[in-house]
N, CA and C of each residue as an Amber inpcrd file, in Angstrom:
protein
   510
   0.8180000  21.1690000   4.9470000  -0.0150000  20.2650000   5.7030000
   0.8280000  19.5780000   6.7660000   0.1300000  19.5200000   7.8930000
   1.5390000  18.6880000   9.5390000   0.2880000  17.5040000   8.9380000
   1.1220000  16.3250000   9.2480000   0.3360000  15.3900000   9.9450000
   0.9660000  14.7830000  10.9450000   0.8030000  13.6820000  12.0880000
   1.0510000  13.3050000  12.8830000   0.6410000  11.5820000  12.7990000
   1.5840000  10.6340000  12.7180000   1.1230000   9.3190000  12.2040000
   0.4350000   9.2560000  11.3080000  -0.8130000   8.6850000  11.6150000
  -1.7860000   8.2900000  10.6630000  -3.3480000   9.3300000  10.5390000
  -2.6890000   9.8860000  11.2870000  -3.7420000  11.4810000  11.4900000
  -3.9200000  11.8070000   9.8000000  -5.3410000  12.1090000   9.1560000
  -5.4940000  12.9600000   8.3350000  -4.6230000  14.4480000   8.3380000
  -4.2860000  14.5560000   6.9900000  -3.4040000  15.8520000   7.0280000
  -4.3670000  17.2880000   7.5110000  -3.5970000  18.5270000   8.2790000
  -4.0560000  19.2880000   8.7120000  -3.8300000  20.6410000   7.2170000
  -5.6620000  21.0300000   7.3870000  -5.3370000  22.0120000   6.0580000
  -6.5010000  23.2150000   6.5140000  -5.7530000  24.1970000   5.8020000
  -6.9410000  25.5050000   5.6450000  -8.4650000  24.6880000   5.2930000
  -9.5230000  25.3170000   6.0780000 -10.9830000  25.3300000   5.6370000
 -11.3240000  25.9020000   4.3100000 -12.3870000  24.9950000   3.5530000
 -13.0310000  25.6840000   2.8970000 -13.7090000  26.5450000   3.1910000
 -14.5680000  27.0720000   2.0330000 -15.1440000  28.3250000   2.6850000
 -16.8220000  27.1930000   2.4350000 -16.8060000  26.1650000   1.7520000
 -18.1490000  25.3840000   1.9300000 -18.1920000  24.2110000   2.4860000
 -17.0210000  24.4880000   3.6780000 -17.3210000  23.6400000   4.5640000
 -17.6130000  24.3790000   6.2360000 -17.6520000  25.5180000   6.2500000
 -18.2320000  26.7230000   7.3220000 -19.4590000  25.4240000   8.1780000
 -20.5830000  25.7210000   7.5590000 -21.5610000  24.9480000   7.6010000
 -21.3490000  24.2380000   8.7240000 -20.4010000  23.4260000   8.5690000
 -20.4640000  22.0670000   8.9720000 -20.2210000  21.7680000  10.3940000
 -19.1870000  23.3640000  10.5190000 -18.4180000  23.3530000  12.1410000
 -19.2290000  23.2500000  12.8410000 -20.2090000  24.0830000  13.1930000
 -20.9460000  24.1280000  14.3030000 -21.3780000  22.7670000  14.9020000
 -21.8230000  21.9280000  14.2230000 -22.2170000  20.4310000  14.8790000
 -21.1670000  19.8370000  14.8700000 -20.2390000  20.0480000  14.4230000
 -18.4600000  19.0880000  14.9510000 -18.1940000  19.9250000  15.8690000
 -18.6970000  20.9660000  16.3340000 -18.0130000  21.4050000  17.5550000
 -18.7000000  21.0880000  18.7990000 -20.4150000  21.2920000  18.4640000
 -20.9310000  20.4870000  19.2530000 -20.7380000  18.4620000  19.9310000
 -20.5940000  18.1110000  18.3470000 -20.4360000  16.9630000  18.9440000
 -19.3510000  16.4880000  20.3170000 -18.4090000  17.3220000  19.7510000
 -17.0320000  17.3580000  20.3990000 -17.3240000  18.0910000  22.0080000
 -18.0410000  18.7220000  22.3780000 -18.2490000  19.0880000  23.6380000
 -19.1550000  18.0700000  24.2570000 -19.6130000  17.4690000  23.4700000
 -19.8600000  16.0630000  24.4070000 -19.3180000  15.0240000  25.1810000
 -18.0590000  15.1090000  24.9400000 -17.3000000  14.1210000  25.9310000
 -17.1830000  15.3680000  27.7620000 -17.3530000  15.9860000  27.3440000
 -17.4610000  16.6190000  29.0520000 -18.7260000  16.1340000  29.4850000
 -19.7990000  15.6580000  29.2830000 -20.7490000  15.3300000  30.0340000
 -20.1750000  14.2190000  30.4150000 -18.9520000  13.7310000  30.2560000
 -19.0150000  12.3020000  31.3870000 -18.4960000  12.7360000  32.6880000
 -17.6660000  14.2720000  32.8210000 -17.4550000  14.6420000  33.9620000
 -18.3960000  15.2720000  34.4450000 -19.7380000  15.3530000  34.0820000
 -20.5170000  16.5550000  34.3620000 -20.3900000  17.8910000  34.2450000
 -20.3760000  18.1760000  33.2260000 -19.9040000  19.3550000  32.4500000
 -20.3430000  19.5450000  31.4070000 -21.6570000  20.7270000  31.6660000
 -22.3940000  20.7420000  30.8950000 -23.6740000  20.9800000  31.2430000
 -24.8050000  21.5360000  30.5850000 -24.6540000  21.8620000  28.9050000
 -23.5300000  23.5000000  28.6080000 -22.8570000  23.2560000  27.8900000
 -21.7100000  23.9290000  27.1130000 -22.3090000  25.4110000  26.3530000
 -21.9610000  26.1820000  26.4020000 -22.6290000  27.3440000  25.6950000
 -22.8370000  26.9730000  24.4090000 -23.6430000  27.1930000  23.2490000
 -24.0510000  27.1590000  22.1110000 -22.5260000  27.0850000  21.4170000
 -22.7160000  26.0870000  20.0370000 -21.2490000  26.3280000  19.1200000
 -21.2550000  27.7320000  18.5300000 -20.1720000  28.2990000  17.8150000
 -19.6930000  29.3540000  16.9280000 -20.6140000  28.9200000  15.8750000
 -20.7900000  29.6880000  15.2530000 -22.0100000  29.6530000  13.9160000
 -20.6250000  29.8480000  12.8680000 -21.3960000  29.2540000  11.6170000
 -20.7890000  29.3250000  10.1540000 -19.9340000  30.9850000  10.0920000
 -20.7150000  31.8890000  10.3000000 -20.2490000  32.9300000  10.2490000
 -19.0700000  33.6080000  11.7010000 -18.7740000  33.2020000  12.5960000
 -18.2480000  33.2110000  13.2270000 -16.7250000  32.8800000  12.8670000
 -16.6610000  31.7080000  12.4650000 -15.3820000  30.6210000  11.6470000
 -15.5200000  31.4610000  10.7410000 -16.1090000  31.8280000   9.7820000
 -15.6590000  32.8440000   8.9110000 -14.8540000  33.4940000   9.3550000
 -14.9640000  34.7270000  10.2810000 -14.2520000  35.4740000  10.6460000
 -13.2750000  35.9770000  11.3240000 -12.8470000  34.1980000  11.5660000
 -11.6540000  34.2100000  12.0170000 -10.6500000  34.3800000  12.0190000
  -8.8910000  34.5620000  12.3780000  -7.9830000  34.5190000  11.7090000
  -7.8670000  33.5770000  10.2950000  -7.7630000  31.9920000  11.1790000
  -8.1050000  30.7350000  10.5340000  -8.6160000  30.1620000  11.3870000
  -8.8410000  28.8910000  10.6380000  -9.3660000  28.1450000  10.6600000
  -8.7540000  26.7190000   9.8210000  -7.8370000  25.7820000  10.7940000
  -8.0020000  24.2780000  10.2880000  -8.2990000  23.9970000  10.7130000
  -8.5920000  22.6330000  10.0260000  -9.4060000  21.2010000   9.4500000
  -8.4010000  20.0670000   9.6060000  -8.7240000  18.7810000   9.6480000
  -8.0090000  17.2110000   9.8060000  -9.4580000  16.7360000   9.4900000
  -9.1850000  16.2470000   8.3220000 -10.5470000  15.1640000   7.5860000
 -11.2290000  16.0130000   6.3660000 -11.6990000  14.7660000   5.5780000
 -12.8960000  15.4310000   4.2710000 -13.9190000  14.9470000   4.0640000
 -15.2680000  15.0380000   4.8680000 -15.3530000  16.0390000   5.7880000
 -14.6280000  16.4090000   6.8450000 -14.5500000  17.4880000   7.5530000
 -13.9300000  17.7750000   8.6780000 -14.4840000  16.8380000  10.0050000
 -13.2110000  16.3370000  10.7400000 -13.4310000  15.5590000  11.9460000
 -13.2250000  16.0110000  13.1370000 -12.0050000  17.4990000  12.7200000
 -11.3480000  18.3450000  13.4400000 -11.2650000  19.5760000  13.4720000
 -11.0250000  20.5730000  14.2030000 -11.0010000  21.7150000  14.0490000
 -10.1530000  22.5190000  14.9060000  -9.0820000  23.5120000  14.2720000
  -8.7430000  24.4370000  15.5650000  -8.8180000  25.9880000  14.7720000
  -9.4260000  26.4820000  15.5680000  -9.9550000  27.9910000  15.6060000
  -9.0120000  29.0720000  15.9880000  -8.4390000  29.8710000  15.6600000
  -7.9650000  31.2910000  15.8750000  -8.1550000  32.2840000  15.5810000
  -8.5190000  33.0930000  16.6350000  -9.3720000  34.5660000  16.4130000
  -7.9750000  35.2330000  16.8310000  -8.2450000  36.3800000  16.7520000
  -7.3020000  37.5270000  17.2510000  -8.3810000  38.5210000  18.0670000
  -7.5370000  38.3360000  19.4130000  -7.5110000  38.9270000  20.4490000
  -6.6650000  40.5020000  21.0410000  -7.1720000  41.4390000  21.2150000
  -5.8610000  42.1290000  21.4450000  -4.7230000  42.5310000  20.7690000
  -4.7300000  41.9850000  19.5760000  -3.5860000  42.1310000  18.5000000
  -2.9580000  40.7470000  18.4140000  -3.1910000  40.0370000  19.2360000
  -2.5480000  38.9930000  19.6540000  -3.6500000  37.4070000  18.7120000
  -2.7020000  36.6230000  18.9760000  -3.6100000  34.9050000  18.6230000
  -4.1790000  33.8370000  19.1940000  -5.2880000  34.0840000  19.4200000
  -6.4410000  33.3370000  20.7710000  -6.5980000  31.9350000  20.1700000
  -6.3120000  31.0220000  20.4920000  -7.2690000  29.5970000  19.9670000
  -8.3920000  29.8580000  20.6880000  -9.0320000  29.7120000  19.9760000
 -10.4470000  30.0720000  20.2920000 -11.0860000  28.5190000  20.5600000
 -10.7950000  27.8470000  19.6810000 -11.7160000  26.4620000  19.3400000
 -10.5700000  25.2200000  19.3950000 -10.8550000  24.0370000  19.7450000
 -10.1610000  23.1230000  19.4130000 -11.0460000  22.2580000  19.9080000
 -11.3150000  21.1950000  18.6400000 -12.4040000  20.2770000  18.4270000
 -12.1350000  19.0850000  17.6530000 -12.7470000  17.8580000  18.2480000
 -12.3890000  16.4950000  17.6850000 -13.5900000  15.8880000  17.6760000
 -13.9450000  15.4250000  16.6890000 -15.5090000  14.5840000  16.7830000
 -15.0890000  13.3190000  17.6470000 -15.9900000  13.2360000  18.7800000
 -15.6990000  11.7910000  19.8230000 -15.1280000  10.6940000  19.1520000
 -15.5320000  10.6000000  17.6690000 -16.2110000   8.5860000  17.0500000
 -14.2350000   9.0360000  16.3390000 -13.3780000  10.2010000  16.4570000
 -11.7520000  10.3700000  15.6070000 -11.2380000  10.3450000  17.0370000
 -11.7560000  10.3560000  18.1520000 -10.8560000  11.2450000  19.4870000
  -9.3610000   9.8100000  19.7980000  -8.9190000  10.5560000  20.2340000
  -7.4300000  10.1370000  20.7580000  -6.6570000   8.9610000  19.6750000
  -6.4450000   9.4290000  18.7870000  -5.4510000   9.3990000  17.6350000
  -4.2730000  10.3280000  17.3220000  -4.4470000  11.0360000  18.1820000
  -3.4530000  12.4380000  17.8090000  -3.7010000  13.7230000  16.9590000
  -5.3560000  13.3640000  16.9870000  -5.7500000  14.6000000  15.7920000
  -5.5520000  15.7040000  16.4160000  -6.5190000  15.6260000  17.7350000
  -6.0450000  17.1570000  18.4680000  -4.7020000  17.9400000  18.6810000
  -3.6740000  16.7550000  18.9080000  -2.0550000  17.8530000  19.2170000
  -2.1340000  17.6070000  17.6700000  -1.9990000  16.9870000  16.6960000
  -1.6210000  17.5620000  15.0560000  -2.0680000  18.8310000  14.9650000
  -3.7840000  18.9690000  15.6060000  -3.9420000  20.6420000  14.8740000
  -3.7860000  21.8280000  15.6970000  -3.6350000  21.3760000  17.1810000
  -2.9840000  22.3300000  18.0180000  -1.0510000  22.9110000  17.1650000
  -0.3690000  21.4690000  17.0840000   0.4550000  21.9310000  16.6510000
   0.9690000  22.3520000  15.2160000  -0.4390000  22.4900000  14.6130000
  -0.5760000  22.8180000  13.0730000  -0.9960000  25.0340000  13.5960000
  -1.7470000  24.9410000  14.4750000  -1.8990000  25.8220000  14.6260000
  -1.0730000  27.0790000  15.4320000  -0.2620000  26.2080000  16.4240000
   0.8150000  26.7420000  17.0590000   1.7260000  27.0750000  15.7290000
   1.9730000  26.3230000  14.7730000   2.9780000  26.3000000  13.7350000
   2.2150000  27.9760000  12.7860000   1.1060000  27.9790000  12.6460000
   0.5490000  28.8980000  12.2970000   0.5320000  30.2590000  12.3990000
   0.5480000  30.6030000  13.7800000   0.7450000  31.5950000  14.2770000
   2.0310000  31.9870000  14.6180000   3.1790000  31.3220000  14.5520000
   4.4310000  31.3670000  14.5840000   4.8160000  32.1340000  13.0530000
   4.6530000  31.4340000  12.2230000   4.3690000  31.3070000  10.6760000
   4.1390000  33.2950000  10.0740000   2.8220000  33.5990000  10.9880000
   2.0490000  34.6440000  10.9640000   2.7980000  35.4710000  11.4830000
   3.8130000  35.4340000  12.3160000   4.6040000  36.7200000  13.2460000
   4.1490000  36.9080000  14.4960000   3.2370000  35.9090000  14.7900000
   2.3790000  36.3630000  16.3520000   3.3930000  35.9060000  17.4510000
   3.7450000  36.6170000  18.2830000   4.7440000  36.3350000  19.7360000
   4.0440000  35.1040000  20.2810000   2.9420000  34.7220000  20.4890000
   2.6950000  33.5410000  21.2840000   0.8740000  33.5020000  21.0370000
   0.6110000  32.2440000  21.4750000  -1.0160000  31.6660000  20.9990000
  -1.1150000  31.3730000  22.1650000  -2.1910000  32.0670000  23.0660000
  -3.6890000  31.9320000  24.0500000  -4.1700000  31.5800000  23.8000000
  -4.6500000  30.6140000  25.0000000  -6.3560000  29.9990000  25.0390000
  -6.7720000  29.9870000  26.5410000  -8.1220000  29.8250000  26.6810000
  -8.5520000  29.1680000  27.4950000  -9.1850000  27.9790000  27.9030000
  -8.9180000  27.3980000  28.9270000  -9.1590000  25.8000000  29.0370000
  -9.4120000  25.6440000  30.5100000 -10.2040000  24.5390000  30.8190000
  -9.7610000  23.9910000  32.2810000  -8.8750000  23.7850000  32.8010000
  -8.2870000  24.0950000  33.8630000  -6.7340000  23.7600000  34.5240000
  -6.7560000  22.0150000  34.8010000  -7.9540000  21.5650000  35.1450000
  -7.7560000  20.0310000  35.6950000  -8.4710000  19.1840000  34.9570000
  -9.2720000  19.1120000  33.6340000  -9.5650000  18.5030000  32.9130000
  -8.3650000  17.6820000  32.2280000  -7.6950000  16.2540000  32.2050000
  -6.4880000  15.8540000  31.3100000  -6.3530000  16.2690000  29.9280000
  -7.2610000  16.1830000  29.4370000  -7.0420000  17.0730000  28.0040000
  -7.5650000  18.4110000  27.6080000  -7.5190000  19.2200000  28.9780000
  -7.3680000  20.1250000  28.9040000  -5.8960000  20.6190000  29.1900000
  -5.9470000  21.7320000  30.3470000  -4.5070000  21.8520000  30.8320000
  -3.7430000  20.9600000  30.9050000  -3.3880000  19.7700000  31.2170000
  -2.4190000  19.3630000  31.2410000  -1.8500000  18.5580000  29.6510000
  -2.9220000  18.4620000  28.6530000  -2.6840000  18.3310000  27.7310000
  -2.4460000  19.4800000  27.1600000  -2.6400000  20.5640000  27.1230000
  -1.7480000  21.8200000  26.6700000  -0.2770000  22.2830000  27.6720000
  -0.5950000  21.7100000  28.4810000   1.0790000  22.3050000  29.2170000
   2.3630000  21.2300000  28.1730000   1.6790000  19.8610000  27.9510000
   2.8660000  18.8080000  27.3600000   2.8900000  19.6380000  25.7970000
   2.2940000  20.0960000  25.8250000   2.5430000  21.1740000  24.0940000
   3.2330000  22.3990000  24.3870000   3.9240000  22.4890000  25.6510000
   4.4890000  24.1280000  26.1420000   3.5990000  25.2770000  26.3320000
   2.1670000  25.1000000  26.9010000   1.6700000  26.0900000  27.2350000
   2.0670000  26.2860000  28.7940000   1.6800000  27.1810000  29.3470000
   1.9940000  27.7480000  30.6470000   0.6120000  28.8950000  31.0760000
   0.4800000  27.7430000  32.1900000  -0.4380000  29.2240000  32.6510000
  -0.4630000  30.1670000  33.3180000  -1.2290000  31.2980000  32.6820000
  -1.0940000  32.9620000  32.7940000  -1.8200000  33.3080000  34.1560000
  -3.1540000  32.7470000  34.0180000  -3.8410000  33.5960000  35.6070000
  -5.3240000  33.0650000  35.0240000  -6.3310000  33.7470000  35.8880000
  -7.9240000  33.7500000  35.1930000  -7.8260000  34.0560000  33.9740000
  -8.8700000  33.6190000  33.3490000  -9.5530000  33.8130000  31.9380000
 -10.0780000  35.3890000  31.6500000 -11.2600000  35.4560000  32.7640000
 -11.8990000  36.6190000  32.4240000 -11.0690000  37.7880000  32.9270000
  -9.7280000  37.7610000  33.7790000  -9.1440000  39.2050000  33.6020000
  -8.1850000  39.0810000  32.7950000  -8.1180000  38.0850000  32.1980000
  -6.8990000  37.9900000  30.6290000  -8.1390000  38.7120000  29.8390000
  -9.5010000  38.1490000  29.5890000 -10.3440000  38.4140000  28.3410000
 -10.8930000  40.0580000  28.9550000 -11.0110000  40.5340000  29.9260000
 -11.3650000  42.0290000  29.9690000 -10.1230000  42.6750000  29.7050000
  -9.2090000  42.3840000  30.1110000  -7.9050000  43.1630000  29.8480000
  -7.5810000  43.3410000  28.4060000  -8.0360000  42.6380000  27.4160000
  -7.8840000  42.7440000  26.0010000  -9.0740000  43.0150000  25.3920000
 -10.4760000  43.8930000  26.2710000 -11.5150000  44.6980000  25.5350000
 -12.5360000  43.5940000  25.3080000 -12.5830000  42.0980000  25.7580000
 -13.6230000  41.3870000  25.5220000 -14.4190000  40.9690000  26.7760000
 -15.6890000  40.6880000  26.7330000 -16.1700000  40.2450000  27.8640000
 -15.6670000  38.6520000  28.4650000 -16.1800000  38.7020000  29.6210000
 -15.6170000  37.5890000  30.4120000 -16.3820000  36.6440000  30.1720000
 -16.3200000  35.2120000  30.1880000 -16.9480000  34.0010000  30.0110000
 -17.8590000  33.6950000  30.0410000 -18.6500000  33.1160000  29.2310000
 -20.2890000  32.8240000  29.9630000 -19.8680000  32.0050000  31.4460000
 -20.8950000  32.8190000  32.1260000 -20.7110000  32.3730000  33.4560000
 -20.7970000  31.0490000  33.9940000 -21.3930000  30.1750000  32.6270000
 -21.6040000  28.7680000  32.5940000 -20.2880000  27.5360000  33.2510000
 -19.4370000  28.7910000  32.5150000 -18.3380000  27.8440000  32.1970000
 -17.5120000  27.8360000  33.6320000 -17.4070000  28.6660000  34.3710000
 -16.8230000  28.3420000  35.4860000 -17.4230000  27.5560000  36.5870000
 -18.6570000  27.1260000  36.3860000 -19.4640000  26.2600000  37.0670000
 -18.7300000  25.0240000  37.5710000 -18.0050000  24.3730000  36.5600000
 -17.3280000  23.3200000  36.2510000 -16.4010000  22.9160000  36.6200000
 -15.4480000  23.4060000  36.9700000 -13.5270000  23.5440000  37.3990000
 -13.1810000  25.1400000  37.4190000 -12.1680000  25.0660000  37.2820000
 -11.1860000  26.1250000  37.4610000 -10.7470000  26.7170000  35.8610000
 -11.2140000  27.8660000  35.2030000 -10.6410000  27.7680000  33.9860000
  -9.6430000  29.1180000  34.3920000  -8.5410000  28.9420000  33.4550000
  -7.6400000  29.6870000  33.3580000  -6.8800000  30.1090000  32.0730000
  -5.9550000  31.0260000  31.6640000  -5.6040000  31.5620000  30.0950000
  -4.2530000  30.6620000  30.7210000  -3.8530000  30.4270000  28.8840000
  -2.4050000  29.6060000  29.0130000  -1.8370000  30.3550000  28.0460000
  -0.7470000  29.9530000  27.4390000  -0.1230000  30.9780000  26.6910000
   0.9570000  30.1000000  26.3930000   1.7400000  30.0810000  25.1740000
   2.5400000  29.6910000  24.4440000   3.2710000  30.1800000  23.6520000
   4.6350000  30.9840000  24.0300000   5.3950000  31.9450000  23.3350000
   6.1730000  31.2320000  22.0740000   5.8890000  32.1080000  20.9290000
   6.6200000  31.3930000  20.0270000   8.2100000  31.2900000  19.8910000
   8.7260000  29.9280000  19.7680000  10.1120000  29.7010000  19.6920000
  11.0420000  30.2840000  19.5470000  12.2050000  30.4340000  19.4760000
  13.0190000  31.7280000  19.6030000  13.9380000  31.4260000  18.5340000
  13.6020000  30.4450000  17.6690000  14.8990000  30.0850000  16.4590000
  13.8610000  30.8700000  15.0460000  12.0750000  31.2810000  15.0270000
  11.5140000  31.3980000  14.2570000  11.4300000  32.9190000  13.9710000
């Protein structure tokens, strides 16, 4: 388990707490409507988080969430989610860096995502965690056999893939 201060400890999902993600992920895409951003494509369903690499949690119930699918052979954060009423406590970098720790852990060379480049807790809150960005999203996500973004999402800013090679002492 990482924790970070007073952050709830970061742990594997149950499997009967699936359920629950979808409206903590929703809730959590609600703080972009104060930039105008939005409405957000539908959350991942119960079965989705199933089938993920993993899946942690921070809280019991869950308050938090970070998602990793596998992409390409490779380790996508797929999800990273904070219910508004927990936000900026440090839950999010605990499970970013619960999950970076994860995939390191796993043997994966480095953890992708995609994010806004100019949102603050987007890109630039993943660059202060050592991400770096790669280029567009959707020719990172066709280049690895998946389709490109709901078209929703570029409405908004600039999104782009970041990437985070794992450490070189692990």
């Amino acid at each position: 388990m990482q924790r970070i201060g007073s952050t709830p400890p970061v742990r594997p999902v149950r499997v009967d707490e699936l359920a629950q993600l979808p409206a903590l992920e929703a809730a959590a895409d609600t703080v972009f409507e104060a930039l105008g951003i939005g409405p957000l494509p539908a959350p991942a369903t119960a079965e989705e988080y199933a089938a993920a690499l993993v899946v942690l949690v921070a809280g019991d119930p869950p308050v938090g969430l970070c998602r990793i699918d596998a992409v390409g052979g490779g380790a996508h954060l797929e999800q990273l989610a904070v219910h508004p009423d927990h936000a900026r406590h440090g839950l999010g970098r605990a499970l970013l860096r619960a999950g970076c720790a994860w995939a390191a852990g796993e043997g994966y060379d480095a953890l992708t995502l995609a994010t806004y480049r100019d949102v603050p807790w987007n890109g630039p809150f993943y660059a202060s965690e050592g991400f770096v960005e790669v280029g567009p999203v959707d020719d990172w996500l066709v280049g690895h056999g998946r389709p490109p973004e709901d078209p929703v999402m570029g409405r908004f800013g600039v999104r782009v893939l970041m990437r985070r090679p794992r450490p070189r002492h692990l």
